[in-house]
Every structure is written in C-alpha cells, then in structure tokens.
Residue frames as a rotation matrix with the C-alpha (Angstrom) as fourth column:
UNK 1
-0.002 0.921 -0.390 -3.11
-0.508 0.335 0.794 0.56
0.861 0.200 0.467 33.49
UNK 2
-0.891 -0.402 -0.211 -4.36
-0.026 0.509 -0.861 -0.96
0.454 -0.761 -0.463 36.70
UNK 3
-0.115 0.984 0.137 -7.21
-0.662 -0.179 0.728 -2.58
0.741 -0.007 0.672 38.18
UNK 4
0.463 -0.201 0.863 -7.70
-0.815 0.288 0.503 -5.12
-0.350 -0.936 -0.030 41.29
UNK 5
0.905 0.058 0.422 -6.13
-0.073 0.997 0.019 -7.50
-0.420 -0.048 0.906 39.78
UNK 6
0.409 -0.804 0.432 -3.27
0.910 0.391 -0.135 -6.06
-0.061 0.449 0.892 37.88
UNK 7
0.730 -0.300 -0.614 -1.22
-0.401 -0.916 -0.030 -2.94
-0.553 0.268 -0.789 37.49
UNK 8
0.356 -0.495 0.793 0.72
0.929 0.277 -0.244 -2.44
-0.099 0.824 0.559 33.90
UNK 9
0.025 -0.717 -0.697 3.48
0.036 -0.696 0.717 0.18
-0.999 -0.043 0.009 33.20
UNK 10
0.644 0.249 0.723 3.01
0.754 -0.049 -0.655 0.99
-0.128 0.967 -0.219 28.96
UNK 11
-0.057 -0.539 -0.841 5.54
-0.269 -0.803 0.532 3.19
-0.962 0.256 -0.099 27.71
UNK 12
0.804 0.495 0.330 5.12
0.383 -0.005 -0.924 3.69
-0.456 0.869 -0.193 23.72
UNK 13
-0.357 -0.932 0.063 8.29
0.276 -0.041 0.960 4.12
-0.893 0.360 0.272 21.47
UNK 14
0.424 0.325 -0.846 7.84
-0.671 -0.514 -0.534 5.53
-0.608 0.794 0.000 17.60
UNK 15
-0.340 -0.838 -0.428 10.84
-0.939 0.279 0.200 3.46
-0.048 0.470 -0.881 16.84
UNK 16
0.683 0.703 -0.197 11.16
-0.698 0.708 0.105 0.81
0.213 0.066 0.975 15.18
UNK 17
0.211 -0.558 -0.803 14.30
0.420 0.793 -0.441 -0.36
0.883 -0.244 0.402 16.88
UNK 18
0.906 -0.092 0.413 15.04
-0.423 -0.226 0.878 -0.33
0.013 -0.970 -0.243 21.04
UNK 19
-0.080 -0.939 -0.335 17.81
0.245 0.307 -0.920 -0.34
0.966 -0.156 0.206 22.58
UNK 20
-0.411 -0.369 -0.834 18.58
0.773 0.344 -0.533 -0.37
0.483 -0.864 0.144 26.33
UNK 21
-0.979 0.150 0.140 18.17
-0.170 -0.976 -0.139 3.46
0.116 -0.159 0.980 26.65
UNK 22
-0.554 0.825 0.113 14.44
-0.363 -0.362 0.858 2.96
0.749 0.435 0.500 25.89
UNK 23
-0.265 0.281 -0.922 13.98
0.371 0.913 0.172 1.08
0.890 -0.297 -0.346 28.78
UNK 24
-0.916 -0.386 -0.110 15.47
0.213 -0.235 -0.948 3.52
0.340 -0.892 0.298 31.64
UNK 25
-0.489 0.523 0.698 11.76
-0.756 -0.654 -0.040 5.32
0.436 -0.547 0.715 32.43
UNK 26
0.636 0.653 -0.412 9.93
-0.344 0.718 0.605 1.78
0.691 -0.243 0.681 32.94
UNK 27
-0.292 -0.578 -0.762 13.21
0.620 0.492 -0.611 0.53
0.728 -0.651 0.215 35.26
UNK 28
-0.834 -0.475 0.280 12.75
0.116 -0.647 -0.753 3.70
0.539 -0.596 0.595 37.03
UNK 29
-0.279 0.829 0.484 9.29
-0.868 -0.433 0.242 3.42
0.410 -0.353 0.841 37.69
UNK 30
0.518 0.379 -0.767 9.31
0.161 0.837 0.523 -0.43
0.840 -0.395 0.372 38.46
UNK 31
-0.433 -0.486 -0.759 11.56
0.632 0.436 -0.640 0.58
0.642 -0.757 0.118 41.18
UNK 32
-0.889 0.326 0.320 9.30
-0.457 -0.660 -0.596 2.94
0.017 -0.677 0.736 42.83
UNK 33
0.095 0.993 0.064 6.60
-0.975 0.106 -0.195 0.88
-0.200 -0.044 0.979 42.14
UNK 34
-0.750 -0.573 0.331 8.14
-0.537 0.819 0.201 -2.90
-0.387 -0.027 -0.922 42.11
UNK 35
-0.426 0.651 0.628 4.46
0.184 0.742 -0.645 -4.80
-0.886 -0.160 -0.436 41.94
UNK 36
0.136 0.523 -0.842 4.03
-0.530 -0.679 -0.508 -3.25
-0.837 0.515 0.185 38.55
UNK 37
0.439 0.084 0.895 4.19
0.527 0.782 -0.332 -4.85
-0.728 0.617 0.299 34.76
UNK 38
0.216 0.502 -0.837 5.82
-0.180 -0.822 -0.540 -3.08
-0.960 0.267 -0.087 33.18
UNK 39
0.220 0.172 0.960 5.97
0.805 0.524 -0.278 -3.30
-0.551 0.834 -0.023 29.02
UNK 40
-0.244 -0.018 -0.970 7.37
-0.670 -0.720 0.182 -1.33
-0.701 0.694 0.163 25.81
UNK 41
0.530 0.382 0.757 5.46
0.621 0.433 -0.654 -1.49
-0.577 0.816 -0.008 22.89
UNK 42
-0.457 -0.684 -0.569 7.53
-0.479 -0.350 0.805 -0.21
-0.750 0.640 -0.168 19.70
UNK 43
0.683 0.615 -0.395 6.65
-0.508 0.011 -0.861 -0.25
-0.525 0.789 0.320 15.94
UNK 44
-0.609 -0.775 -0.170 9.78
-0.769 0.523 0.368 -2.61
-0.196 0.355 -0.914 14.93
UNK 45
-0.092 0.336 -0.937 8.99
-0.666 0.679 0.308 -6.17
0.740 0.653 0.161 13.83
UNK 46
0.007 -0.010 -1.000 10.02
-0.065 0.998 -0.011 -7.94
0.998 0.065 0.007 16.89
UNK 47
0.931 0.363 0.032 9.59
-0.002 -0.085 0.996 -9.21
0.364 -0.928 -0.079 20.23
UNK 48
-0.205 -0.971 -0.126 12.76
0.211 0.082 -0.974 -8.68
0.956 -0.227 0.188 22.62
UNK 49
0.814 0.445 -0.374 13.23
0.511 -0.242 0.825 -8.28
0.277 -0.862 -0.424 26.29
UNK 50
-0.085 -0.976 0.200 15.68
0.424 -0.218 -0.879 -5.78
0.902 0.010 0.433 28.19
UNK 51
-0.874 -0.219 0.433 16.25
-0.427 -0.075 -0.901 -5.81
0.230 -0.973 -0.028 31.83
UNK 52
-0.885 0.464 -0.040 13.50
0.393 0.698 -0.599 -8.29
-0.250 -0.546 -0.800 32.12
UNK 53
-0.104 0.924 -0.367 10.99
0.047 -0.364 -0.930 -6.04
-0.993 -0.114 -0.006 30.53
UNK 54
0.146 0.371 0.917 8.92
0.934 0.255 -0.252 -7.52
-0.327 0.893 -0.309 27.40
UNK 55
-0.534 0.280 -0.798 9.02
-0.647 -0.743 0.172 -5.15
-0.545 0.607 0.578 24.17
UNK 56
0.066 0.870 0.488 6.36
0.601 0.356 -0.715 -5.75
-0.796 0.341 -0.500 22.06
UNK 57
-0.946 0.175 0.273 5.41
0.168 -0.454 0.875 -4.63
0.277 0.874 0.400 18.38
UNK 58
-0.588 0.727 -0.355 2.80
-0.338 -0.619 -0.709 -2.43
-0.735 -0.297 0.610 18.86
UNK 59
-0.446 0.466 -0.764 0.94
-0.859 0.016 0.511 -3.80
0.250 0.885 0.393 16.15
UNK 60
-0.625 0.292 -0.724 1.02
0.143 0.954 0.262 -7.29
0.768 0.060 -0.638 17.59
UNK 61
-0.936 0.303 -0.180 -0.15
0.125 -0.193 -0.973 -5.77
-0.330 -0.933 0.143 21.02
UNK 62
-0.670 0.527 -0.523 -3.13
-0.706 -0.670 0.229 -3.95
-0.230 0.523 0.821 19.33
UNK 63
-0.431 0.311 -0.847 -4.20
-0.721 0.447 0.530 -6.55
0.543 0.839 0.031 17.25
UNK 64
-0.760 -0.283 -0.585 -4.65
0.165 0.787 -0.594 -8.73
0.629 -0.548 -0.551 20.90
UNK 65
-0.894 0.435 0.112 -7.15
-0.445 -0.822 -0.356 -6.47
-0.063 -0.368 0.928 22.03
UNK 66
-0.841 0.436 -0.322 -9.81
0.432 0.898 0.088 -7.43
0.327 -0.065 -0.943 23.50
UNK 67
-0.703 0.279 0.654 -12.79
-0.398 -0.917 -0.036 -5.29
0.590 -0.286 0.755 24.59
UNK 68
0.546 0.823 0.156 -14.10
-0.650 0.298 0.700 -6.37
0.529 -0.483 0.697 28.28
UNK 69
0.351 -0.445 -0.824 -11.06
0.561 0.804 -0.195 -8.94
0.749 -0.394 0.532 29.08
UNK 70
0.921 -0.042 0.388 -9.54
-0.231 -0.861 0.454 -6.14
0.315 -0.507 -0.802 30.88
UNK 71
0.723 -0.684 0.098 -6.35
0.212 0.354 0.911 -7.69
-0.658 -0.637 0.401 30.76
UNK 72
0.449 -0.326 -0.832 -3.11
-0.735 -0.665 -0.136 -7.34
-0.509 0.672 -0.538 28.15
UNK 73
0.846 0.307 -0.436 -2.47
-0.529 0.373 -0.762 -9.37
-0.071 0.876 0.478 25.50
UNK 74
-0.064 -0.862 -0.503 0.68
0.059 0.500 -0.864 -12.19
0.996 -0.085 0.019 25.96
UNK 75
-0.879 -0.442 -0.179 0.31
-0.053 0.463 -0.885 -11.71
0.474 -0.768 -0.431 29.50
UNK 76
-0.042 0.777 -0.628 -3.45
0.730 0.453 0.512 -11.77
0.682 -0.437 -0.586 30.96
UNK 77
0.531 0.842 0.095 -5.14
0.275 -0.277 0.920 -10.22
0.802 -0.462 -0.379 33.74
UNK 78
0.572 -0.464 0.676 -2.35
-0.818 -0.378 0.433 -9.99
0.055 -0.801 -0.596 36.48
C-alpha cells in the first residue's frame, strides 16, 4: 500500500503462530525499498515484533479499518 504520504509492506500469514522465518520476505523487501512500513498480519492472538517489524492479529488490524482515513490502523497515515 502506498500513497503520498505513506508506503506499507503487508504480507499475510494463515498462521496462527510466527516465527522469525515469516519475516525474511518483508526484511528483504525493506532492504530494497528501506522508506517502506513494513507489517505482518497473522491470525494468532497476539501482537509481537521481529526484526523491528510489527505482527499484528489480523483480526485486530481489520477490525481498525477505516474507510477514507487512508491510513493503517496502530500506525496512521505515514
């Protein structure tokens, strides 16, 4: 997602537990693309970070939605 004000990386897990591994495509793309957000959403219960990048229940993400803010839920616009 990206717009003049922000660009987000979203990568979507099934699982409902992450582990490091789940992280590697969002590392690999913040480093080709540093100025990005990027964010895993997963269907576990909780919130966790790994290598600096938020996971998120996908449920809680969802549920933050906003139609028109044009930003993402826990972190805003950019």
């Amino acid at each position: 997602m990206y717009g003049a004000t922000h660009f987000f990386a979203v990568e979507v897990k099934k699982s409902d537990r992450v582990r490091g591994d789940d992280v590697r495509g969002l590392l690999v793309f913040r480093k080709d693309y540093p100025e990005c957000r990027p964010i895993l959403l997963h269907r576990g219960p909780g919130w966790l970070e790994i290598d600096a990048i938020p996971c998120w229940p996908v449920e809680d993400f969802r549920s933050g939605l906003r139609p028109g803010y044009g930003g993402v839920p826990g972190i805003g616009a950019g």
